[in-house]
N, CA, C and O atoms as CSV, one atom per row, in Angstrom:
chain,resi,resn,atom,element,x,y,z
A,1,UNK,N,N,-0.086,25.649,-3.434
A,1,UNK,CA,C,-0.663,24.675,-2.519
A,1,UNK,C,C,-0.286,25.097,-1.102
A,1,UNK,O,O,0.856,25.487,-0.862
A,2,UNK,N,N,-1.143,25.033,-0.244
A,2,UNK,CA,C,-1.056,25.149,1.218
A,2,UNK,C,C,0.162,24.578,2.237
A,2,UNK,O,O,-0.213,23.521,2.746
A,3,UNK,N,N,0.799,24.763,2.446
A,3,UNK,CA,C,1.747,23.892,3.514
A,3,UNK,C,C,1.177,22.606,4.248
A,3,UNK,O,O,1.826,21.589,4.492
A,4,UNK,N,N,-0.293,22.861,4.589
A,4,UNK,CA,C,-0.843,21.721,5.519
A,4,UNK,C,C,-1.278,20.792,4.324
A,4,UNK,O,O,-1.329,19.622,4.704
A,5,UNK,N,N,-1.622,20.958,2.943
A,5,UNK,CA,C,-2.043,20.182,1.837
A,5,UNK,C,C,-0.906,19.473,1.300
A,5,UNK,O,O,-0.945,18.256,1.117
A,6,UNK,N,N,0.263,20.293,1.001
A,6,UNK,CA,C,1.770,19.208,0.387
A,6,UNK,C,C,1.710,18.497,1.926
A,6,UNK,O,O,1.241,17.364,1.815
A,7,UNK,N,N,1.941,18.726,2.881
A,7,UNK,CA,C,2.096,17.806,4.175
A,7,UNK,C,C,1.265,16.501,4.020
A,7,UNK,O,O,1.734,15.364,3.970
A,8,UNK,N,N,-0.008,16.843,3.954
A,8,UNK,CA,C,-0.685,15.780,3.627
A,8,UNK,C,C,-0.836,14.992,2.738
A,8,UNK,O,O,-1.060,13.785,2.826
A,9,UNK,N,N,-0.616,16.206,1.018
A,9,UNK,CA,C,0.104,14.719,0.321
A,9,UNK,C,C,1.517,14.007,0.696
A,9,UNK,O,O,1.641,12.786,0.603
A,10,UNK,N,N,2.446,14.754,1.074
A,10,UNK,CA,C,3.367,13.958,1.028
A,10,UNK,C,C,3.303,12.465,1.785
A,10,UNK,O,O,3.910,11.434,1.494
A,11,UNK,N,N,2.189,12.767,3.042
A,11,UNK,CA,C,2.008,11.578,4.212
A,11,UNK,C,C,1.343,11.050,3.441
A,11,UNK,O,O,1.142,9.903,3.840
A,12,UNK,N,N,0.866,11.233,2.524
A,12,UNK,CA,C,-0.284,9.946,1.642
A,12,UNK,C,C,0.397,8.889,1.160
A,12,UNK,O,O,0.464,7.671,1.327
A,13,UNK,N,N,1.180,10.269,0.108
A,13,UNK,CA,C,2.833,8.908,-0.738
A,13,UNK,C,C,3.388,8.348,0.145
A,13,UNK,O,O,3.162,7.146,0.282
A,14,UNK,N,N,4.139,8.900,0.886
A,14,UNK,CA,C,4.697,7.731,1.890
A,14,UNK,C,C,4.171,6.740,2.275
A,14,UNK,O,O,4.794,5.679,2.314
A,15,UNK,N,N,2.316,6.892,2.825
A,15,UNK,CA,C,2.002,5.561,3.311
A,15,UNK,C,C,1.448,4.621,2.206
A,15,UNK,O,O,1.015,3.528,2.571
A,16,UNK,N,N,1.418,4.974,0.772
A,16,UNK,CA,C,1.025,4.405,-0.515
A,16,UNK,C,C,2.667,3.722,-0.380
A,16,UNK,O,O,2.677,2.503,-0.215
A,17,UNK,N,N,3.773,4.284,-0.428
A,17,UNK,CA,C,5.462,3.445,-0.607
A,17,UNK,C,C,4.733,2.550,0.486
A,17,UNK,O,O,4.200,1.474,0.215
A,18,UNK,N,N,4.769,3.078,1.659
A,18,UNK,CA,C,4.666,1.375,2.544
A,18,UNK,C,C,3.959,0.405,2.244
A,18,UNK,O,O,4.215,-0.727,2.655
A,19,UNK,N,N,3.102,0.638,1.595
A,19,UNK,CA,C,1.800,-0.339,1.928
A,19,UNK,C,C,2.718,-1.112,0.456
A,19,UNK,O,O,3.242,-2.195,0.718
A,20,UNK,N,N,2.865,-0.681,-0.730
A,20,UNK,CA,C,3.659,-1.051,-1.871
A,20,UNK,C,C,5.224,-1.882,-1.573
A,20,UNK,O,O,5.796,-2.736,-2.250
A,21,UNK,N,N,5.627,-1.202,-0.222
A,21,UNK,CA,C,7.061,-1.900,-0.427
A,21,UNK,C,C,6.903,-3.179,0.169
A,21,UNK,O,O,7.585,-4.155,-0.146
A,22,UNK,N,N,5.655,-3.180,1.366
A,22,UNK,CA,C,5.414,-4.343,2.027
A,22,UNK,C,C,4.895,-5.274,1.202
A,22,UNK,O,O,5.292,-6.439,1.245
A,23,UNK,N,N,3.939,-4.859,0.349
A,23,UNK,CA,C,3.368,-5.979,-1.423
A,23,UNK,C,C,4.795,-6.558,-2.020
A,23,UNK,O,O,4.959,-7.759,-2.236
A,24,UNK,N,N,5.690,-5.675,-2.232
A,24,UNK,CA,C,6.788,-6.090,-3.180
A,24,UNK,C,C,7.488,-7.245,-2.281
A,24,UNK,O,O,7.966,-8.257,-2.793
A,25,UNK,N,N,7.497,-7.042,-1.176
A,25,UNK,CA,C,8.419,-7.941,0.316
A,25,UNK,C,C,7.682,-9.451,-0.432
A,25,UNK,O,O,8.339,-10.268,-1.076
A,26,UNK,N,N,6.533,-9.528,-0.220
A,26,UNK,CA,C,5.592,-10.673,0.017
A,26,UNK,C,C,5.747,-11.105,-1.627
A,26,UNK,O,O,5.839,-12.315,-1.835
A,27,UNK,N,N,5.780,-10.262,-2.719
A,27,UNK,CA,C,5.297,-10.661,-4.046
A,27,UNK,C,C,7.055,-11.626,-4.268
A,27,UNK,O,O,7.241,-12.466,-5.148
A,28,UNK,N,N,7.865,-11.295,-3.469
A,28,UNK,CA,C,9.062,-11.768,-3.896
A,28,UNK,C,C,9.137,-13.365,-3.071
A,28,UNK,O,O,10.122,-14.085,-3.234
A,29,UNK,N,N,8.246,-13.688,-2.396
A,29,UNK,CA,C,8.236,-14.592,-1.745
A,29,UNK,C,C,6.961,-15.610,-2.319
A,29,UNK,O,O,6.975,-16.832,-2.173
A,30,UNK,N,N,5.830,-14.823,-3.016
A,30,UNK,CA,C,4.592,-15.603,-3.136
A,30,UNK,C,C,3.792,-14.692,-4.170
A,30,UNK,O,O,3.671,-13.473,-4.297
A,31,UNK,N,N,3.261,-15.880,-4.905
A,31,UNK,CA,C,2.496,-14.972,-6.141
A,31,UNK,C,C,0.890,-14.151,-5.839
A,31,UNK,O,O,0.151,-14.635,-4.982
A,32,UNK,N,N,0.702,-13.609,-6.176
A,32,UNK,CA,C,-0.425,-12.467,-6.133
A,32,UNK,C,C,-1.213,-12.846,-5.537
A,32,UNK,O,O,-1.516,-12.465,-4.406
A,33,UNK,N,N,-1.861,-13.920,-6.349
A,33,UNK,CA,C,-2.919,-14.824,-6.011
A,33,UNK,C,C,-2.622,-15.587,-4.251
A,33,UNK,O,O,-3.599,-15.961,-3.602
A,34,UNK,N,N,-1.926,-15.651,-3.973
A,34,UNK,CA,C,-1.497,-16.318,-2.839
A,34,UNK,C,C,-1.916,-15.595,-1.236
A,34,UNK,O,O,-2.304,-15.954,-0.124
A,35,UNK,N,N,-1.504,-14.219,-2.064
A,35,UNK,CA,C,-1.653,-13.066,-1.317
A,35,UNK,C,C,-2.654,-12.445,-0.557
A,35,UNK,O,O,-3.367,-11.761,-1.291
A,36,UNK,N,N,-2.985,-12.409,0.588
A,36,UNK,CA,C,-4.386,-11.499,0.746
A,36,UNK,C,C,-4.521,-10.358,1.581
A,36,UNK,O,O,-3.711,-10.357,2.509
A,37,UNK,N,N,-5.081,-9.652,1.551
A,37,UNK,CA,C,-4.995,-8.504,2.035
A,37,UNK,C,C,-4.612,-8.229,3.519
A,37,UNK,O,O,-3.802,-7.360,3.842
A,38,UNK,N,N,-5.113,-8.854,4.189
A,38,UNK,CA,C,-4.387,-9.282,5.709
A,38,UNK,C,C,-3.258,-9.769,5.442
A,38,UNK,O,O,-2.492,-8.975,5.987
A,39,UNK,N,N,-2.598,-10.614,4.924
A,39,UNK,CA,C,-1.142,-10.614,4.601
A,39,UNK,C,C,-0.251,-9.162,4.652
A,39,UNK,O,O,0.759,-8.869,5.292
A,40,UNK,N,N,-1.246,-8.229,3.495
A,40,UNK,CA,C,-0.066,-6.983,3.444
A,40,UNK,C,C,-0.121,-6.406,4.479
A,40,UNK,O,O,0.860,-5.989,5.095
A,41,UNK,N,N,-1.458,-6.285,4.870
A,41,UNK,CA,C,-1.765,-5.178,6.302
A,41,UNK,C,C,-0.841,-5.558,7.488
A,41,UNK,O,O,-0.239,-4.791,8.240
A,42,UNK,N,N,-0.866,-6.962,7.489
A,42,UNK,CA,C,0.065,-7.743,8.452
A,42,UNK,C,C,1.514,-7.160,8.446
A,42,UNK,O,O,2.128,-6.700,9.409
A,43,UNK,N,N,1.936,-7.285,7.116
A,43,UNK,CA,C,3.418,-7.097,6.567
A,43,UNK,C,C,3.371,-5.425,6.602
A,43,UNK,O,O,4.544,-5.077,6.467
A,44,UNK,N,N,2.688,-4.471,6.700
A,44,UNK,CA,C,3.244,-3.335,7.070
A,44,UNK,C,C,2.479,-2.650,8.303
A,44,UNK,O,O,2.423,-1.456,8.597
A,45,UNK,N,N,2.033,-3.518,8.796
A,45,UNK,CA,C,1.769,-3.244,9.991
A,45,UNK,C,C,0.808,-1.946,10.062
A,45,UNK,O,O,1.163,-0.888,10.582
A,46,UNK,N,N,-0.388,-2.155,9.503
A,46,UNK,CA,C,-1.399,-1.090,9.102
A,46,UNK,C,C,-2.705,-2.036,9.352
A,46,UNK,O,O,-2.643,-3.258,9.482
A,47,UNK,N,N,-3.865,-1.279,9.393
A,47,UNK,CA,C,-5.313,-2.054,9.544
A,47,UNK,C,C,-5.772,-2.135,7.941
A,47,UNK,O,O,-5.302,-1.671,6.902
A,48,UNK,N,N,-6.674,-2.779,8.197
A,48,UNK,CA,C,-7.143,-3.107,7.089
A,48,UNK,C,C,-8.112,-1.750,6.395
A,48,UNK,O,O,-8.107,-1.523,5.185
A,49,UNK,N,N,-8.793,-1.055,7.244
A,49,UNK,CA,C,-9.221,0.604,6.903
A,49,UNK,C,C,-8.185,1.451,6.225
A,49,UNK,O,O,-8.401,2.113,5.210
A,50,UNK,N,N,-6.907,1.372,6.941
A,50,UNK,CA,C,-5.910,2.053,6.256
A,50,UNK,C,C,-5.664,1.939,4.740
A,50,UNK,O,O,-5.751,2.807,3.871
A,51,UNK,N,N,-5.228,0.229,4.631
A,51,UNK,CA,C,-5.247,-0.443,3.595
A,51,UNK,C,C,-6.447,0.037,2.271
A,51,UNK,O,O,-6.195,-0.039,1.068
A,52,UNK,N,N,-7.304,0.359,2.663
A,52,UNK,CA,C,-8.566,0.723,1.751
A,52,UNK,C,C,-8.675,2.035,1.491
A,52,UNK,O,O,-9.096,2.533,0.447
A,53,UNK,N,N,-8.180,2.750,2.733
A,53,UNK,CA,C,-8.375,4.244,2.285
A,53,UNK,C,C,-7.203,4.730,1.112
A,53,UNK,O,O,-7.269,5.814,0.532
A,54,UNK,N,N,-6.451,4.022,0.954
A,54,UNK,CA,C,-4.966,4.435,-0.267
A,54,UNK,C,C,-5.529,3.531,-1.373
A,54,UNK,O,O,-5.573,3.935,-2.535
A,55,UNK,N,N,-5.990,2.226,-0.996
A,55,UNK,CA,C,-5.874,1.100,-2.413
A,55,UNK,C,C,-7.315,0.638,-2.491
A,55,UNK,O,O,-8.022,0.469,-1.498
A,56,UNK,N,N,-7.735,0.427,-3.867
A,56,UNK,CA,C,-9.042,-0.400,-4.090
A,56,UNK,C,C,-9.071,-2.229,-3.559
A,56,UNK,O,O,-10.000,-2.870,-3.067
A,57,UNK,N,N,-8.064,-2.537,-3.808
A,57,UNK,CA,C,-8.021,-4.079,-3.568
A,57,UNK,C,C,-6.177,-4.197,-3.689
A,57,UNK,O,O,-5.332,-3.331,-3.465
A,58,UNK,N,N,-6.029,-5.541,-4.103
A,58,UNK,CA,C,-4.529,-5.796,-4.427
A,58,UNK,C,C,-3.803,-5.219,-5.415
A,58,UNK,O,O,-2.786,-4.525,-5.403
A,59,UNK,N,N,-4.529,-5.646,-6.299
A,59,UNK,CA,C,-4.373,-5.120,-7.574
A,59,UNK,C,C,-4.209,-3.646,-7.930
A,59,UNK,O,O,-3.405,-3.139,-8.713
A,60,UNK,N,N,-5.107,-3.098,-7.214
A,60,UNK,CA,C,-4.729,-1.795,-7.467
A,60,UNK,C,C,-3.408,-1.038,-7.079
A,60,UNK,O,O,-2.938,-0.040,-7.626
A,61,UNK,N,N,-2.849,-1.847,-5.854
A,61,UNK,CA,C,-1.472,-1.582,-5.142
A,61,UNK,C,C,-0.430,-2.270,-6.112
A,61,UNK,O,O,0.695,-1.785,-6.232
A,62,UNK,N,N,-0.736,-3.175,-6.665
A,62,UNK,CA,C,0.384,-3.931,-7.711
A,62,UNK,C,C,0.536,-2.960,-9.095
A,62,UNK,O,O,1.610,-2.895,-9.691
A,63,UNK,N,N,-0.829,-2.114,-9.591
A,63,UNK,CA,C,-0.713,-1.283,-10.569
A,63,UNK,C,C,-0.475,-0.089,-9.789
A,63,UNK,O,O,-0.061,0.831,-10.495
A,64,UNK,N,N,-0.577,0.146,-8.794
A,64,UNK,CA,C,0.476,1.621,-8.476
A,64,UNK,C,C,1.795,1.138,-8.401
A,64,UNK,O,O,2.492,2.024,-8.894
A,65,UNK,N,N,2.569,0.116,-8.011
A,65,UNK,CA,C,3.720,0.099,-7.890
A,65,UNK,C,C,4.591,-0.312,-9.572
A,65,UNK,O,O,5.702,0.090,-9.920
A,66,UNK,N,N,3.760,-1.098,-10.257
A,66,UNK,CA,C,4.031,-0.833,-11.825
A,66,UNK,C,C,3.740,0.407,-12.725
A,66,UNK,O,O,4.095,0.398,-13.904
A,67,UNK,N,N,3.118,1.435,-12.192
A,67,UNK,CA,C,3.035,2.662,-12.992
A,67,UNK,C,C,4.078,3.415,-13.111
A,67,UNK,O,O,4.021,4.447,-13.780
């Protein structure tokens, strides 16, 4: 793999951990359902584009962080 390609995955995972650690922040405070996507974006301080370009919806960030 390319140097500029691991770089870029690695910046992917990392911003997949944030967007996940900021879900886990909120899931410990309020259930799923409660939750909405401006909440997380809020809580890690990302746009909502960002938010979409790593995750399908919530759920999909709740099953990456349970896989």
């Amino acid at each position: 793999m390319s140097q500029m390609k691991e770089s870029n995955s690695i910046r992917n995972d990392l911003m997949k951990r944030h967007i996940a650690d900021s879900l886990e922040v909120l899931m410990a405070k309020h259930s799923i359902d409660e939750i909405s996507i401006k909440d997380i974006t809020e809580a890690a301080g990302i746009s909502k584009a960002t938010f979409s370009r790593y995750y399908i919806d919530k759920y999909d960030a709740v099953s990456w962080i349970y896989m």
